[in-house]
N, C-alpha and C positions, 0 to 999 in steps of 0.2 A: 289482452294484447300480448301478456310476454310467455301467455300459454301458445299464442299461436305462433311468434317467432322460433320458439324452442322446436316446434311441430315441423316448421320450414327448417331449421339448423341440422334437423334427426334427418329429414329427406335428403337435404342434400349432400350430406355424409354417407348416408346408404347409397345415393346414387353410383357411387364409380365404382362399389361393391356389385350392385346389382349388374352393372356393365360387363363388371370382369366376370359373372358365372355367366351372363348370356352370350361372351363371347367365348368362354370355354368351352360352352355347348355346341356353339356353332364350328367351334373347331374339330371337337371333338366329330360332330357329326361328321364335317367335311371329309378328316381321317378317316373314317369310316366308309364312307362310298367310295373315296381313293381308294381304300385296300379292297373295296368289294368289288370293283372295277379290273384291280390288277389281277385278282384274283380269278375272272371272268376270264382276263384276256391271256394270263399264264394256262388256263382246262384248255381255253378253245384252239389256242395254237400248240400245245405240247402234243407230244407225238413220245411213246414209249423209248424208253433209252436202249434198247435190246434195236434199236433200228441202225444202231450204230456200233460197229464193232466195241470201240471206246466213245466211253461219254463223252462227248463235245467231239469230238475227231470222226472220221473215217478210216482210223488204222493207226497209224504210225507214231501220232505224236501225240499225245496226253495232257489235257490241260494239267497245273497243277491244285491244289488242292485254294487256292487262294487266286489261280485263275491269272497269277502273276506271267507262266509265258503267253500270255494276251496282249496283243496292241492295246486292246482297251478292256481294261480289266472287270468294268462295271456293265457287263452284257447281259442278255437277255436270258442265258444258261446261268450266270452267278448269281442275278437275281431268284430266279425262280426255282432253279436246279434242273431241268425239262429241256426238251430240245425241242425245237420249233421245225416244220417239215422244211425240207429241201427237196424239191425249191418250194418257195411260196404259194405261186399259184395253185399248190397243192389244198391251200387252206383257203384259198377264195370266197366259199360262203361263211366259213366262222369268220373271216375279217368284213364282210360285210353287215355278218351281225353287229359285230362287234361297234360297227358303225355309225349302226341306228341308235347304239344305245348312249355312244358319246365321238363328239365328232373330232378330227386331228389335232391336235394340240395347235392355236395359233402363235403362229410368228407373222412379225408386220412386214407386210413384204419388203420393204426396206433393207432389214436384216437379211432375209432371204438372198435379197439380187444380191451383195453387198458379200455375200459368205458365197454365191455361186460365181462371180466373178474372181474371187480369191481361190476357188478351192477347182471351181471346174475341169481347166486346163490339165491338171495334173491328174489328175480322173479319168479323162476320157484318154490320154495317154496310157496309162494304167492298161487302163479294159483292153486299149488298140493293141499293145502289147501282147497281152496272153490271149488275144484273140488272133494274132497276126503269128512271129515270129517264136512264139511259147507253142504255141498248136502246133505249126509246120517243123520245129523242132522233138516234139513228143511224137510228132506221125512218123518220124522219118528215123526214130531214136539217134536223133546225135546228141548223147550222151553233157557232150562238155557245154554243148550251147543250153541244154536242160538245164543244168548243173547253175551257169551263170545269167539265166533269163527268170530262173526263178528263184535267185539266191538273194542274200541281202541286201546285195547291191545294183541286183536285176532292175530292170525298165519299171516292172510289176507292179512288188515292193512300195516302190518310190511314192506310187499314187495312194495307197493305202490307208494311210494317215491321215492327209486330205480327203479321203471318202468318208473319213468317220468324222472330221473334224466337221464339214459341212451337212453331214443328214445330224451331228446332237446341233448343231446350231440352227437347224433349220426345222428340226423337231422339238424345242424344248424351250418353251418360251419365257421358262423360269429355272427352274432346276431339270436335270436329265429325267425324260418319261420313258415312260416301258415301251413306244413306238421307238423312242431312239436307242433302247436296250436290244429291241428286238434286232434294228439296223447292223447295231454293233458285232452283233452275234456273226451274222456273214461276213462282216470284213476281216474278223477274225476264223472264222474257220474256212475262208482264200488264205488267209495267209498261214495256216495249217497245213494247206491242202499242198501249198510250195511249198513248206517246209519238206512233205511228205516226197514234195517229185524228184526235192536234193537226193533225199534217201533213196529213191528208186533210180535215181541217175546213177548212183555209187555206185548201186547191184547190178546197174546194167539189166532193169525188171520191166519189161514194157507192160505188162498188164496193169499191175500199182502203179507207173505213169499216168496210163491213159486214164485209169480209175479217180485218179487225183485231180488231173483235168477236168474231167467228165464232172466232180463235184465242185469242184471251184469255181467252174463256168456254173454252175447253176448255183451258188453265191452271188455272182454277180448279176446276174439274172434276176434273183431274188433284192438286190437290192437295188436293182431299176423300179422293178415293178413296184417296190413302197417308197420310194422317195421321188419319183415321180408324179406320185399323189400331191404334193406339195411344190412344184415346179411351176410354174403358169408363163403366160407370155411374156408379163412383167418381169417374171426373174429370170428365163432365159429359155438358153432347148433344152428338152426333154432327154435323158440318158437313152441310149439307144441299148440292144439288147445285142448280145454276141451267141 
């Protein structure tokens, strides 16, 4: 009898031993397919850094080495170091590979409507902007309306922050994923690509304007097309494309 209680006392003292390696393992393993995942999703959408004059940029303005002149500093270039094509649709079947093999990150729609009623309004003013009054100023080169449409305290600008604030919220159901790094990467290199048009407004440079444009719009473009993916009737309309 006190052989066998001692038998039961030895078990259940191993027990929360044996838990914690079996949940080490299962962690362990977890990390694992996470990093072979991001790893999958950093080859399939990287695109050679020679496709850009400067890394992360189109020309003029150079991330820094910590990524700090970023609206958001934890993008899809800091993580990974690689540059994702511009625009997206460029990469349409590696992302729908990419899709078979694991599906979007869920958020409850709740959160979604909730982050697209907060964040929307100021978004679609954004895009309206440098699709409206940023264009017909770059085609026309006025100069001074360049200079302050796509400055810091431009229409543009304004929406930016909201656009990233709502694709990690709406992307990242726990901590930030590599779909809302990837997001991040275009909101920041739009707002690069203005930085870029101050500078070609200065020079009075219409080619670097329109070129800056030309890449910025296809930013925004790019991050219709994957944040859309997550938009449904219950959280609201669909980002429209400029």
């Amino acid at each position: 009898m006190r052989r066998s209680l001692l038998l039961v006392a030895a078990a259940l003292a191993a027990a929360p031993a044996l838990a914690l390696r079996r949940a080490g393992r299962a962690v362990r393993m977890s990390a694992s397919r996470r990093d072979a995942l991001g790893a999958a999703f950093a080859a399939a959408l990287a695109v050679p850094a020679t496709a850009n004059a400067v890394a992360g940029t189109a020309g003029g303005v150079e991330r820094d080495f910590f990524n700090g002149n970023a609206i958001f500093k934890e993008d899809y270039y800091y993580k990974f170091g690689k540059l994702p094509p511009i625009p997206l649709e460029d990469a349409r079947e590696a992302l729908d590979s990419l899709k078979e093999a694991y599906n979007l990150p869920f958020v409850r729609t709740q959160i979604r409507y909730d982050a697209y009623n907060k964040y929307a309004d100021r978004i679609k003013a954004s895009f309206a902007a440098y699709d409206g009054p940023l264009k017909k100023a770059v085609d026309s080169s006025n100069w001074a309306q360049v200079a302050e449409l796509a400055g810091e305290k431009g229409d543009v600008r304004r929406g930016l922050r909201a656009a990233g604030m709502f694709s990690t919220t709406a992307l990242s159901p726990d901590s930030i994923t590599n779909e809302a790094r990837l997001v991040a990467f275009y909101i920041n290199e739009l707002n690069f690509q203005l930085m870029d048009m101050v500078t070609a407004a200065g020079a009075k440079d219409s080619t670097a304007a329109v070129a800056s444009y030309k890449r910025g719009r296809d930013c925004i473009n790019s991050y219709v097309f994957f944040i859309n993916q997550v938009i449904n009737d219950k959280v609201g309309d669909k980002f429209e494309k400029i």
